[in-house]
C-alpha positions in Angstrom: 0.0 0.0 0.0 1.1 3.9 -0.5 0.3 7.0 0.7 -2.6 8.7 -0.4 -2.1 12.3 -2.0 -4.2 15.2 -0.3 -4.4 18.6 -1.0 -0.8 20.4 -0.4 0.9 17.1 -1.1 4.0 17.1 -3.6 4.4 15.8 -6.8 7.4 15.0 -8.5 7.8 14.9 -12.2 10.5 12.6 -14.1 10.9 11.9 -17.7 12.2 8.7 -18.1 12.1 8.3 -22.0 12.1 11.5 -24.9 12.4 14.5 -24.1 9.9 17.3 -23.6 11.3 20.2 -25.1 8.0 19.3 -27.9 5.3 19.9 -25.0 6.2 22.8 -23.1 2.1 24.3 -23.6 0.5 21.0 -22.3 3.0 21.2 -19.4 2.0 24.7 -18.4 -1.8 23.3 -18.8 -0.6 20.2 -16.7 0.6 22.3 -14.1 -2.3 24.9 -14.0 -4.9 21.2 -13.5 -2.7 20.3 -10.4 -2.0 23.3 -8.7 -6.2 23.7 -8.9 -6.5 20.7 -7.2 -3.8 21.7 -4.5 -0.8 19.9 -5.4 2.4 21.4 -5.5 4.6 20.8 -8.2 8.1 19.5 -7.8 10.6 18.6 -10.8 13.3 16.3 -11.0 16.8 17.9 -12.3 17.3 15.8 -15.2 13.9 16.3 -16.8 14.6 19.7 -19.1 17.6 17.8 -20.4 17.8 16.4 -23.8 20.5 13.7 -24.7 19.9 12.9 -28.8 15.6 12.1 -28.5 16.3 11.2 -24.9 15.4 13.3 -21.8 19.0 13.1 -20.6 21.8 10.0 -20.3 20.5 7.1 -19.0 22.5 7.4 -15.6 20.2 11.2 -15.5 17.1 9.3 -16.3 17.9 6.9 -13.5 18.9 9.4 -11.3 15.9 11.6 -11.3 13.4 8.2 -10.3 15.5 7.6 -7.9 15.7 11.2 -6.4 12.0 11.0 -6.8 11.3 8.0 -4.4 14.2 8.8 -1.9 13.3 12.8 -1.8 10.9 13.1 1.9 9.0 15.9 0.5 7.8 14.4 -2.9 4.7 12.7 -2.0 3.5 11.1 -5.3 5.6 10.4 -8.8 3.6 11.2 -12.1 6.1 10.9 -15.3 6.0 13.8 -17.6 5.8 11.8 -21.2 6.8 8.4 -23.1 8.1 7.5 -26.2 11.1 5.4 -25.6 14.3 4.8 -23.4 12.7 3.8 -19.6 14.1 0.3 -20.2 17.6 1.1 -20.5 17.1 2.9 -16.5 15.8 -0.3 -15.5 19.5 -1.8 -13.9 20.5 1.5 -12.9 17.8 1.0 -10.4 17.7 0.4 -6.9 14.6 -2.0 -6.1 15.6 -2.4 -2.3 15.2 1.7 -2.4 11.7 2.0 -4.1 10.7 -1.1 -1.8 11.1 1.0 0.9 9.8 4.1 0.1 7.0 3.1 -1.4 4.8 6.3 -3.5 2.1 6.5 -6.4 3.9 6.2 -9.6 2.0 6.8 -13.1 2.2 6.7 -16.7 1.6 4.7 -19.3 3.2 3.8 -23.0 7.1 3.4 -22.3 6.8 3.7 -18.9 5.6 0.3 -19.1 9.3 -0.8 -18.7 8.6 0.7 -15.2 5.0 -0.6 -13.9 5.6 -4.2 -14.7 9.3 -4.3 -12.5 7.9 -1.7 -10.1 5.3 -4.2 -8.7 7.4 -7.4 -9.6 10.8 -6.8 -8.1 9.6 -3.8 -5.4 6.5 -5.2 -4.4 4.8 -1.9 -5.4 1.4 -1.4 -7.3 1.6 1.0 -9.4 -0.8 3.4 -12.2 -1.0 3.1 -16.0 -2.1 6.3 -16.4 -1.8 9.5 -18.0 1.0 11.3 -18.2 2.1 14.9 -16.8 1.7 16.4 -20.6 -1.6 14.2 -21.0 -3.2 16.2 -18.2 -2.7 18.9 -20.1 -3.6 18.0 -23.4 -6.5 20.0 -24.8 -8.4 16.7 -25.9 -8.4 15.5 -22.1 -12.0 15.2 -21.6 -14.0 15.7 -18.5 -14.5 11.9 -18.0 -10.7 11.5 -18.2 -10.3 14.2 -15.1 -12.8 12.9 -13.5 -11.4 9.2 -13.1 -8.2 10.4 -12.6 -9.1 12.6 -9.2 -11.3 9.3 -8.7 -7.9 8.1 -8.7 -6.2 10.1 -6.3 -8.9 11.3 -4.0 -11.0 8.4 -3.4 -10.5 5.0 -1.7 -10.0 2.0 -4.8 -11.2 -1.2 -3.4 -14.6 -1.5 -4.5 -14.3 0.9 -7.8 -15.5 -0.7 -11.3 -13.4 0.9 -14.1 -16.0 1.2 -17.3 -16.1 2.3 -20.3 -17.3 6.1 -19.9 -19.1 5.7 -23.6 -19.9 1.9 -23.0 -17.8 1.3 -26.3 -16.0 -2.0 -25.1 -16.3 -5.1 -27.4 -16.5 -8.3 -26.1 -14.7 -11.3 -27.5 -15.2 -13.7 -25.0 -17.6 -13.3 -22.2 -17.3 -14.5 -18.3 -15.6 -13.3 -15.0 -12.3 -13.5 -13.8 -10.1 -12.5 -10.9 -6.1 -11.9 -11.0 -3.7 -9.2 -10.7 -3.6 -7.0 -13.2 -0.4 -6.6 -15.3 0.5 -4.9 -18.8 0.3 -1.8 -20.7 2.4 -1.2 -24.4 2.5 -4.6 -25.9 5.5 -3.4 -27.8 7.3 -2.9 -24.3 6.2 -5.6 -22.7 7.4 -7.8 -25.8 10.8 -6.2 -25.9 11.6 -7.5 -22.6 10.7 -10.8 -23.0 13.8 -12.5 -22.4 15.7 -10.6 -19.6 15.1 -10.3 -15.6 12.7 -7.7 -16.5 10.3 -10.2 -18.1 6.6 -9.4 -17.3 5.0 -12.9 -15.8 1.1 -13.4 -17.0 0.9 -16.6 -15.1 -2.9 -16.3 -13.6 -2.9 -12.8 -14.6 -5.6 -10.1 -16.0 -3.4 -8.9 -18.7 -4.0 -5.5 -20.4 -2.4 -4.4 -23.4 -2.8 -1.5 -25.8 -0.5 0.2 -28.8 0.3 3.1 -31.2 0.8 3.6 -34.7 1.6 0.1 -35.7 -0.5 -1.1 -38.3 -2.4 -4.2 -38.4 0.5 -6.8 -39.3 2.9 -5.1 -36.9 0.3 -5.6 -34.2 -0.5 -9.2 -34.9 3.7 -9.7 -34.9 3.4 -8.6 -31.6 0.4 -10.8 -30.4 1.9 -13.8 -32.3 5.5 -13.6 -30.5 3.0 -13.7 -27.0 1.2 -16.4 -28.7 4.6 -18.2 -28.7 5.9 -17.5 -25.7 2.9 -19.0 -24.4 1.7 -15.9 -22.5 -1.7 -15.4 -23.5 -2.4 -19.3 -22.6 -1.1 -18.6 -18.7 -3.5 -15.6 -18.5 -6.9 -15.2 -16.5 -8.4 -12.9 -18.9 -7.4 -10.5 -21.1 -8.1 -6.5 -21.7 -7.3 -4.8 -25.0 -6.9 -0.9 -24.4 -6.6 1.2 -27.6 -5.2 0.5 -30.2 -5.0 4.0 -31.7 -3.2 5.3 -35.2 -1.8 2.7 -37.7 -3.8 3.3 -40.5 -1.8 0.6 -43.2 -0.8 2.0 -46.7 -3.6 1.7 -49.7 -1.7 -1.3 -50.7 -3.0 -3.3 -47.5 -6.2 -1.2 -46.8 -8.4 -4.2 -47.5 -6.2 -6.5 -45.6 -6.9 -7.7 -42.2 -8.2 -4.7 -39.6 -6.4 -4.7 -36.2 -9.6 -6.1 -34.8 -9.4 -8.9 -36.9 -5.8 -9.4 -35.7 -6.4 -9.4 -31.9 -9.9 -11.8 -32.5 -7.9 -14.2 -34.7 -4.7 -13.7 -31.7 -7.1 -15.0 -29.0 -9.8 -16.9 -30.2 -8.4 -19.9 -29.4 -8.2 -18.8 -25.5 -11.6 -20.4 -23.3 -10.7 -17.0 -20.7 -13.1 -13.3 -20.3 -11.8 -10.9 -23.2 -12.6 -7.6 -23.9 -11.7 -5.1 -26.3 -11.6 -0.8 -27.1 -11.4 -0.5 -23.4 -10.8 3.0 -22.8 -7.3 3.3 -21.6 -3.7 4.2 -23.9 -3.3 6.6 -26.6 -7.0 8.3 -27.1 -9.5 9.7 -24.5 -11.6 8.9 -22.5 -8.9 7.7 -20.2 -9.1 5.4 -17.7 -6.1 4.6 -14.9 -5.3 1.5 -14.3 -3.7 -0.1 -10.8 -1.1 -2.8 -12.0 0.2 -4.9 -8.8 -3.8 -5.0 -7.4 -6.6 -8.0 -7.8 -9.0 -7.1 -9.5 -12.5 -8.9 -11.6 -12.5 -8.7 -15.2 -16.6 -8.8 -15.8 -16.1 -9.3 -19.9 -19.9 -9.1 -20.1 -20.5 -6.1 -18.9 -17.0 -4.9 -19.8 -15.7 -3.6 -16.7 -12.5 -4.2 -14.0 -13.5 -3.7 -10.6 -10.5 -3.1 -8.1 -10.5 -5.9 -5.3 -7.4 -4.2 -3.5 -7.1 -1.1 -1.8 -4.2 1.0 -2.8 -3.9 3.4 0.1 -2.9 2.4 3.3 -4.9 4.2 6.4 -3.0 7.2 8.0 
């Protein structure tokens, strides 16, 4: 469990992947959002820097996280943006440290590298959900705001996560209860292999991607396929799979949704689709580390843990 944020708590701000230098008008709107709902705003001293596409060397990336779970005055760690490079932080780490100082940690897209070790190696249950710049994105709808102060203000064990537009699809109906792990299926596949490796053994697995078109995504669901992950799992969550429009040359081709149906069908486990969480709004945050109940019928997660320990 961590420590619930209240009004005058602190919030430290990292960029563990590209750099920002591309979002300094959603960051002002970012900061504007928080400061309304009494937060202060604390950054890390790496994340301004830019290193190539990179917010900084990977020893500054590391640093900053680090700074941000030792440092007694930041109460809560939201990361400022993805894109790519949180892996290459992950053995510059100290999982002992974040064990022990436990704090709310969000993002979602690269920082996947993070959630997935976060709760695995430090015991800690972290958000996928939106980023600092996301905040302040002008397409962040009221629904979106609203889950995420859900989020913070609000106790978790007993919240059911829904689609806001009731839009989910459902491939396979039924109920079933696991921990929740995922997020970028690219990410999660690109560690496959090292120590870093995300387990889905008994697991509600959620995944959702970017601008891959349809036979990049069912590359990805295949190597799961082949790992045998998908066959370990208790059910199964497809977020958004936004962007990726193929070429005119493959237009008539397979759709993504025919990718992910033909990925799974196989599978006798709950599975849902277009649930609102990744790259497109509504946005819904997600606890990765907690039990939860994957109701594929009705298309909604409800939270089974609390997060928040009692003060």
């Amino acid at each position: 469990m961590i420590k619930r944020l209240i009004k005058g708590s602190t919030i430290g701000v990292v960029c563990p992947s590209f750099e920002g230098s591309n979002c300094i008008e959603s960051r002002k709107r970012s900061e504007e959002y928080l400061k309304e709902l009494g937060f202060n705003i604390k950054y890390g001293k790496f994340v301004d820097e830019k290193w190539g596409y990179l917010a900084g060397t990977d020893e500054m990336r590391a640093s900053d996280i680090m700074w941000a779970f030792q440092d007694k005055e930041v109460d809560g760690i939201i990361c400022l943006k993805g894109g790519y490079g949180a892996a290459r932080t992950l053995d510059l780490l100290d999982f002992n440290l974040i064990k022990k100082n436990p704090k709310l940690f969000m993002g979602f897209s690269d920082i996947t590298a993070l959630l997935n070790p976060f709760y695995e190696k430090a015991k800690l249950p972290c958000i996928h959900g939106q980023m600092f710049v996301w905040l302040g994105s002008e397409k962040c709808d009221e629904k979106s705001k609203k889950d995420f102060e859900d989020l913070l203000f609000k106790d978790q064990k007993g919240r059911i996560l829904k689609n806001p537009n009731n839009d989910h699809i459902i491939i396979n109906g039924g109920i079933s209860e696991g921990i929740l792990v995922g997020g970028n299926v690219c990410l999660l596949n690109n560690l496959q292999g090292t120590k870093y490796d995300t387990d889905f053994t008994n697991k509600i697995v959620f995944l959702e991607e970017v601008d891959e078109e349809p036979y990049r995504v069912d590359r990805e669901l295949a190597q799961l396929n082949l790992a045998h992950k998908f066959a370990k799992a208790r059910g199964i969550v497809f977020g958004y799979f936004t962007g990726g429009k193929p070429p005119e040359r493959r237009e008539k081709c397979q759709t993504i949704m025919d990718v992910i149906k033909d990925s799974v069908k196989k599978l006798n486990i709950p599975i849902i689709a277009n649930y609102a969480s990744g790259h497109d709004f509504p946005f819904l945050n997600l606890p990765i580390g907690l039990k939860v109940r994957l109701n594929a019928n009705e298309g909604s997660i409800e939270i089974l843990e609390e997060l928040y320990r009692k003060e």
